[in-house]
N, C-alpha and C positions, 0 to 999 in steps of 0.2 A: 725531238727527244721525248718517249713516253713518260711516263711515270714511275716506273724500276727504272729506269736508265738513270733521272734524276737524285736517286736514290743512289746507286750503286757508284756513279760516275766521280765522286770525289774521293769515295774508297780508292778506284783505280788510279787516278792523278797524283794518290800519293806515293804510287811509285816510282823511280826514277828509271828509263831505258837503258842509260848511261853502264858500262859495264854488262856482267856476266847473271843479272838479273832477268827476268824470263816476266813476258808480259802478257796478258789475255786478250784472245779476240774473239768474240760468237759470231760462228755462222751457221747458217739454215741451208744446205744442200739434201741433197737425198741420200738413199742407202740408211745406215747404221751411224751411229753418233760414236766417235770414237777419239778421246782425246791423244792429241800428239803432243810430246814434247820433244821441241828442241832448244837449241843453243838461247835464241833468246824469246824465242816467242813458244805460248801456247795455243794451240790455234782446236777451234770444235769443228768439224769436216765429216763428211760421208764417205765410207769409204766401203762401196758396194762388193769390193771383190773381194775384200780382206774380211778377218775376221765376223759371224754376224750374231754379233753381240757386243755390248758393250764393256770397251778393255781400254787397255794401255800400249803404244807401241811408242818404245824411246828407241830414235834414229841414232844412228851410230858420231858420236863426237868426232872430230879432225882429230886426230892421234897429236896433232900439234898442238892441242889443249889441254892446258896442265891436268891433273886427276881433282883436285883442293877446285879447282874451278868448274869442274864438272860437278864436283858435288855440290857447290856452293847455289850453282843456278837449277840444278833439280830441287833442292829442298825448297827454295823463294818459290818454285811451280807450284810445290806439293803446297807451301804454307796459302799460296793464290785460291788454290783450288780447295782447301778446305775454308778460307776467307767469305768467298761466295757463295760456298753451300751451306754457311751458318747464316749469312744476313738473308736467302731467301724466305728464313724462316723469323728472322727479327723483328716485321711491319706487324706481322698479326699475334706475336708475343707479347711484343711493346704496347698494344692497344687493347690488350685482355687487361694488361697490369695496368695501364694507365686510369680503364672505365672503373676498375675495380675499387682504386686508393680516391676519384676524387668524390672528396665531401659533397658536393652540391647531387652526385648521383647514389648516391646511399639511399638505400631504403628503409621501411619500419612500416611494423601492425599498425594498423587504428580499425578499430572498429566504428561505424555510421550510423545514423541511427534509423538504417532500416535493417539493422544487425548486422551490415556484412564485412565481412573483413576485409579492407582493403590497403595495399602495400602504397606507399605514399613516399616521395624525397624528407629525407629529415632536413633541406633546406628547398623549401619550396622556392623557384623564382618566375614560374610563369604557369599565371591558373588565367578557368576560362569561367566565369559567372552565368549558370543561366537565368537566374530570379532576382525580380529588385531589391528583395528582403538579402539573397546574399552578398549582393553588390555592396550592400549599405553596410554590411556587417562588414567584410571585408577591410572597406573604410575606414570602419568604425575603430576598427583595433589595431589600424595603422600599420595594412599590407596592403594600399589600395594601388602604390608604386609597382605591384609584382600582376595585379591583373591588367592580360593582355588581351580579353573578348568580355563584351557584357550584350546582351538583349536590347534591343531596341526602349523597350521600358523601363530600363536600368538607369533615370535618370536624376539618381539623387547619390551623393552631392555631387556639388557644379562639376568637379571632376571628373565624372565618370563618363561625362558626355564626350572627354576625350580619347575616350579609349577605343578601340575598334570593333563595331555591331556586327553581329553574329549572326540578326536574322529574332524571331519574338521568341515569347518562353517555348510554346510549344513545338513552331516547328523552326526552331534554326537550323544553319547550312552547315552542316557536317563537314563540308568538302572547306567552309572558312576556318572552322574549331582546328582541323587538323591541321592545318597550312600554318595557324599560328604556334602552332608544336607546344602545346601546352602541356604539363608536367600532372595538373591533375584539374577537372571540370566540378564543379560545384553546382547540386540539382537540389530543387528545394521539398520536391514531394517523389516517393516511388513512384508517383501515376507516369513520370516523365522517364524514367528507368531505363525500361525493357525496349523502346526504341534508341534508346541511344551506347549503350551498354557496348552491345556486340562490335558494334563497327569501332568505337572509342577502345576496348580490349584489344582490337587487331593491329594498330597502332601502339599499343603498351603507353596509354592513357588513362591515368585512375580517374576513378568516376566514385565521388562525396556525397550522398544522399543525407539531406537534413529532412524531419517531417514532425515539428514541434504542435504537439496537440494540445498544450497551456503555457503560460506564461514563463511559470518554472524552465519549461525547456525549451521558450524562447531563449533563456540567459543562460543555458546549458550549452545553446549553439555557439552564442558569441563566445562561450568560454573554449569550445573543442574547436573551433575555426580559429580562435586568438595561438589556440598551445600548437596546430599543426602549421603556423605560418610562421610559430617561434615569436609569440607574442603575447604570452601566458599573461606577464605582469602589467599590462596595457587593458587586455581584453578582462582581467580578475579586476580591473580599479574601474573599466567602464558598469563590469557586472554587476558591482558593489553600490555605486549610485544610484544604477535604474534597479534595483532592490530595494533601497532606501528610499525612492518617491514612491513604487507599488507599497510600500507598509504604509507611508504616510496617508494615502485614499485610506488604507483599510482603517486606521485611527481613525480618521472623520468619520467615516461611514459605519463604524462596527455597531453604533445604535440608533440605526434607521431600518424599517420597515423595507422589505426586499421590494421591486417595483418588478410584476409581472409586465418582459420585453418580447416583442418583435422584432427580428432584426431581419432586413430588408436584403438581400443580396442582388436581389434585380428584381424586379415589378413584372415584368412580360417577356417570355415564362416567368412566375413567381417561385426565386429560392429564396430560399431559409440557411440557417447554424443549425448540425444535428450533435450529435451528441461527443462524435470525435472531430471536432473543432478548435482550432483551440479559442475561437470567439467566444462561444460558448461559457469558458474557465473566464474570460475578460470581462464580460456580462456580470458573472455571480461576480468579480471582485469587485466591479463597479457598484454595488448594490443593487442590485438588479437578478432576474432570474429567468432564463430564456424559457416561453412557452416552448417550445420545440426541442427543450434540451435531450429530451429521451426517443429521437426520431434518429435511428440509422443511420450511417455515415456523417460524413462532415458536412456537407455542402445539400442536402437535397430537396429534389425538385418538391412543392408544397400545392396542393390545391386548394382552387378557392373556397371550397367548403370545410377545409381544415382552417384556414385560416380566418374565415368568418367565425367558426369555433371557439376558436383561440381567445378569443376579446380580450388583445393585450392591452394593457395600462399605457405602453411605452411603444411609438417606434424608432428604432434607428436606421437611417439612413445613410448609408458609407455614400457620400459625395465631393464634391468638389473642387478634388483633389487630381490626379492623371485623367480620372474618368468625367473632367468637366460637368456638362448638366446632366449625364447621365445616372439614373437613378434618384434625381431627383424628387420624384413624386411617389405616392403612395400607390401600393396596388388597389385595383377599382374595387377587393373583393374586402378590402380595411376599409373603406370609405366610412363607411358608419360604426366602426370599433369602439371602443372607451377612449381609445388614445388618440383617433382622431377628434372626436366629441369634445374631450376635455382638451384640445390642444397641446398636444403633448408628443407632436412626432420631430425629432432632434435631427439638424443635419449635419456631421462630424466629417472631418477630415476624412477621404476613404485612403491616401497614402496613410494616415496613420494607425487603421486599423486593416486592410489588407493586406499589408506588409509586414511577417511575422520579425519584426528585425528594434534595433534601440528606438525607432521611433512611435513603438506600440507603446508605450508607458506613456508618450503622450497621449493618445487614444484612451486610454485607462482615464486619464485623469479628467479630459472633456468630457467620456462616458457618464463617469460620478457626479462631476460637477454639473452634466443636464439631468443627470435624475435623480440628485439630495443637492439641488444648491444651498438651500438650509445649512450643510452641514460644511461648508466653507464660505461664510459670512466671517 
C-alpha cells in the first residue's frame, strides 16, 4: 500500500457495500479514462472505442429497480467522486496551513552585527556554534540545551564537550552543519562569512555574524544572543554584573599612569593588536595603552624593526590556556625592550583574553592587576 492509498483507504471503508450504495475502484488500462457508473460499483477503465475524451457513461439500470433507488445510488457516486477529487488536494493544503500556524517556525528581522539582516525562528531550538566565545555565550545565558554543533575548540563549559564537533572554526564540514538541520549558525568574525553563507542559504539556514571590536560590544553580544534565543532577562542580569566588575578596574585604575604595552599574538611570525581589535579597547581599560594601537586592522602582521621601535614598558603574553606552551616566550626582536629589562612580561590566561565572550572581564581584571598591582592592594 503506497502512501495516497494509506491516506485515502479509510475514507473508503467508511462506506458500507450493503445496499444500493455505489463503490470505487482505480484501474490503470489503456485508451481514454472514462468513468462508469453502475448499479453498485464505480469502476475507472479504458475504453478505447468509446468516446475519446473524458466523460460519463451510465449503463442502463434493470427496469426492475425502483426509480428512488436509482437515484439514491447515483448521488452516493457523485458524492464518492467529488469526496476523492477534494482530498487529492487536502495533503498539500493541510501542510501550507499547518507550517504557516506553528510557533517554533515563525520568523522575524534581527539585524547582526556585520549589518545584515537576517530572518531568524522567534523560537530558536537548534543552533550550530562556530566559535568558543559563542559557544560560551550561548551557555552563558542559558540556551546551551538548544545547541546541537560546536567546533572542536568549543571547549568551555564542561558541557559543551558534549555536544556534537563540527570540524575547527575555520574549516568545518558543512556536509555535519547541515545533517544537524540547524535552524540558524553562529559565526563570530565576517572573515568566516562568504565561505559559508552560500551553501548554508541553500538549505534556508540563518547564518548570525557577531564581530565585537570593544568590550562594550562584547556585552552587546551576550545581550542580542540572550534576546534572539528568548533570554533577554538572563543574558540583561549576566550583562549587568560583567559591567559592574569592568567599572570596578576602572575605579582602581582611573589614577595610575597608562603603562606603554606590547601585546604578543604569536612570537614567530610576530603578531600584534591593531587598531580595530577589540584587545586593543581591553588594554587602555586595563590601564595600559597598546603601542600598536593605530596600526590597521585587527590582528596584524608586526616586524621586527617595528617592534624593536616600539620599546614597550609591558608585554602581554596570551598563554596557558587552550594554546598550552604556545606563545609562551617573547619574540627574539623584544629581547632587549624596557619590558623585558625591567621584568615586566605578564603571562595571562589566553582563553581569557582570546575569547571575546563573559570570560573577558576576567582578562580585564588579571590585565590591570599585572600592570597597577599598587592599585588593588
Amino acid at each position: 500500500m503506497n502512501a495516497r492509498e494509506k491516506v485515502f483507504r479509510p475514507q473508503w471503508n467508511s462506506f458500507s457495500e450493503k445496499g444500493p450504495v455505489a463503490t470505487c475502484r482505480f484501474a490503470r488500462q489503456e485508451g481514454d479514462g472514462i468513468l462508469i457508473f453502475k448499479r453498485k460499483i464505480l469502476e475507472c477503465a479504458g475504453r478505447a472505442k468509446r468516446r475519446r475524451r473524458f466523460g460519463f457513461s451510465f449503463d442502463r439500470f434493470p427496469s426492475s429497480v425502483d426509480p428512488r433507488q436509482r437515484r439514491a445510488t447515483l448521488a452516493a457516486a457523485l458524492q464518492i467522486l467529488a469526496l476523492s477529487m477534494a482530498m487529492m488536494f487536502l495533503p498539500s493544503c493541510f501542510k501550507r496551513t499547518a507550517s504557516s500556524v506553528t510557533p517554533s517556525n515563525e520568523l522575524h528581522e534581527v539585524t547582526d552585527e556585520a549589518g545584515r539582516r537576517v530572518m531568524v525562528p522567534r523560537k530558536i531550538e537548534r543552533a550550530v556554534s562556530l566559535a568558543p566565545n559563542l559557544t560560551e555565550i550561548v551557555f552563558a545565558v542559558g540556551a546551551g540545551d538548544r545547541l546541537v554543533g560546536r567546533t572542536r575548540y568549543c571547549d568551555y563549559p564542561a558541557e559543551a564537550k558534549a555536544v556534537a564537533e563540527i570540524g575547527d572554526t575555520m574549516t568545518p564540514s558543512i556536509e555535519r552543519i547541515i545533517a544537524l538541520k540547524p535552524q540558524v549558525v553562529l559565526i563570530s568574525t565576517a572573515s568566516q562569512l562568504e565561505v559559508f553563507t552560500r551553501q548554508l542559504n541553500d538549505q534556508h539556514i540563518a547564518v548570525y555574524v557577531t564581530n565585537p571590536q570593544s568590550l562594550d560590544n562584547v556585552f552587546r553580544s551576550i545581550q542580542s544572543l540572550g534576546d534572539m534565543f528568548g533570554e533577554s532577562a538572563r543574558a540583561a542580569k549576566l550583562v549587568a554584573e560583567l559591567t559592574g566588575r569592568a567599572d570596578a578596574v576602572n575605579s582602581a585604575i582611573k589614577e595610575t599612569k597608562p603603562v606603554k604595552v606590547f601585546y604578543q599574538v604569536s612570537g614567530s611570525p610576530l603578531y600584534t593588536i591593531g587598531r580595530d581589535a577589540y584587545l586593543t579597547d581591553l588594554v587602555r581599560r586595563a590601564g595600559g595603552v597598546s603601542v600598536t594601537a593605530d596600526v590597521a586592522t585587527a590582528f596584524p602582521r608586526f616586524s621586527d624593526e617595528a617592534a624593536l621601535a616600539a620599546r614597550p614598558e609591558a608585554i602581554i603574553l596570551p598563554t596557558g590556556g587552550s594554546m598550552g606552551e604556545a606563545n609562551s616566550t617573547v619574540a627574539s626582536a623584544l629581547k632587549n625592550s624596557p619590558a623585558v629589562l625591567s621584568n615586566r612580561v605578564y603571562k595571562i590566561n589566553d582563553d581569557h583574553l582570546s575569547r571575546p565572550g563573559p570570560r573577558l572581564v576576567d582578562g580585564l581584571e588579571e590585565m590591570a592587576r599585572a600592570l597597577h598591582p599598587e592599585a588593588f592592594k
